[in-house]
N, C-alpha and C positions, 0 to 999 in steps of 0.2 A: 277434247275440251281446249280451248284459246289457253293461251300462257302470257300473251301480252297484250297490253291495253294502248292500243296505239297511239300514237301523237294525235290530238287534237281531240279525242275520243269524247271528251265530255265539257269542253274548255267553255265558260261563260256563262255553264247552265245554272240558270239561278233558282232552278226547281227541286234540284238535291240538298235534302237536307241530312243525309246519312248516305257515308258514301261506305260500302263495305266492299273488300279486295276478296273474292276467292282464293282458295288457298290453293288452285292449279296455275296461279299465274305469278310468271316468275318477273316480269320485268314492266314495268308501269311506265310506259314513253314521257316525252317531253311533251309540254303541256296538256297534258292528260283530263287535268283536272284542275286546271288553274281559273281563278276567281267563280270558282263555284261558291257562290256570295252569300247564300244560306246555308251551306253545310256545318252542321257543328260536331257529328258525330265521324272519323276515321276509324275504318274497323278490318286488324287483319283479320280476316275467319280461320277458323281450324288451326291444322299446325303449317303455319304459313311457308309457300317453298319461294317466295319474293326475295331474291338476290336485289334488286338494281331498281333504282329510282333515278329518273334520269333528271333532265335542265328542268327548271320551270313549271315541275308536274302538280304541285301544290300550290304555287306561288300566290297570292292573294288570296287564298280563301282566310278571310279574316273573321269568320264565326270559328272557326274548329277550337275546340273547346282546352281537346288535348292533345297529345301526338304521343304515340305508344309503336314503336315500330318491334317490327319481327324479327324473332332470334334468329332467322334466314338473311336478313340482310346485310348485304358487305357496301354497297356503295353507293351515296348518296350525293346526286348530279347538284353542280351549279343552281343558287338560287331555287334549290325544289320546293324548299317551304318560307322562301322571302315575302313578308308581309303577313304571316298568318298570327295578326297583332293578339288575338284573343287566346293563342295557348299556353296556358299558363306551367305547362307541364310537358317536357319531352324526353319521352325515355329511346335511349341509346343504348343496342344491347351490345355482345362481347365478336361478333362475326364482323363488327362495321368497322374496315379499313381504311375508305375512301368518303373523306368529307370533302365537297366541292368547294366553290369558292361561294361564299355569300350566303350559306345554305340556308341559317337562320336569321338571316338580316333584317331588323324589324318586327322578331317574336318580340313586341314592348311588353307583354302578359308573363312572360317568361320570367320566373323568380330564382330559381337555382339549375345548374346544370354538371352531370356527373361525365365525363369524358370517359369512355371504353378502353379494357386497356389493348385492343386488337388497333387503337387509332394510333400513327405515327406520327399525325402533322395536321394542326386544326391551322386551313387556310387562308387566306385574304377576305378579310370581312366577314367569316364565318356569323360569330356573334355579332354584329355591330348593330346599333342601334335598339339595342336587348334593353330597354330605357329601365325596367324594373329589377333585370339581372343584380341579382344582391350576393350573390350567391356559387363558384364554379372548383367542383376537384377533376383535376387534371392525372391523371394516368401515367404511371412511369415509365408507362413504353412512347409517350410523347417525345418529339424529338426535336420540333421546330415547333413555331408560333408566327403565324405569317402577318404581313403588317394588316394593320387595322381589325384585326381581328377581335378584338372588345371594344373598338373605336363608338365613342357614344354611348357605353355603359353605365352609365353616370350614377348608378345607385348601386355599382358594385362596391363591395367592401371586404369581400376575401374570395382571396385566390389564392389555389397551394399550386407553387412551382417548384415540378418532383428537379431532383438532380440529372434525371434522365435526356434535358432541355439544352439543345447545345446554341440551339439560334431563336433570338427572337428579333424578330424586323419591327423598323422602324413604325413607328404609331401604332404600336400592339394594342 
């Protein structure tokens, strides 16, 4: 069985509407799956063994409804789900270490978000442009806050910042 979903594997198709990940594949390449412009459904199958989502694997699919990622996963590339305006919901589980830069940039649907405590460092632009973000608990194993990283959040209104937080750059 394949384990990986190669770069460019599905990128523009405006014919999926449900995209579902097998659960023998551990790593999702860069633009894999990006601006698949009807998809609303992400779906890990089974008990999913998905480590790695890479640059740009999701980036515009702006139907997906929600975003539910797998207790397998540790790292999440640059810009993977930038623009996916419509998820109003993204779960992060406790394996995820590595947040790219930009990851959720432009989930505008996005109303609350729970920070893992396996994350060290939510980076440059992560959050930005989260236009409904009302909502973010940040995890004590948080250590830095890179700049702009809630930059354009404008309907956020709590945020707990653990003591754990020794840096935050500028235009957080």
């Amino acid at each position: 069985a394949f384990t990986v979903i190669p770069d460019y594997a599905f990128n523009y198709n405006s014919k999926l509407s449900e995209i579902n990940i097998p659960d023998n594949v551990v790593t999702i390449d860069e633009f894999a799956f990006r601006s698949c412009a009807n998809a609303t459904l992400l779906i890990f199958l089974g008990t999913s063994n998905c480590t790695t989502i890479e640059t740009l694997a999701f980036s515009n699919c702006k139907k997906l409804l929600y975003i539910d990622l797998p207790e397998s996963l540790v790292t999440i590339g640059n810009f993977a789900f930038n623009g996916c305006s419509s998820a109003s919901r993204i779960v992060m589980k406790d394996k995820v270490t590595t947040i790219g830069e930009s990851v959720f940039n432009g989930c505008s649907g996005l109303t609350n978000m729970v920070i893992p405590d396996s994350v060290t460092m939510i980076g440059y632009g992560t959050f930005a442009h989260c236009t409904a973000l009302t909502d973010v608990v940040i995890s004590n194993s948080v250590e830095t806050i890179d700049e702009k990283a809630f930059i354009k959040c404008e309907a956020l209104t709590s945020i707990g910042i653990p003591n754990s937080v020794t840096k935050i750059a500028g235009w957080a």
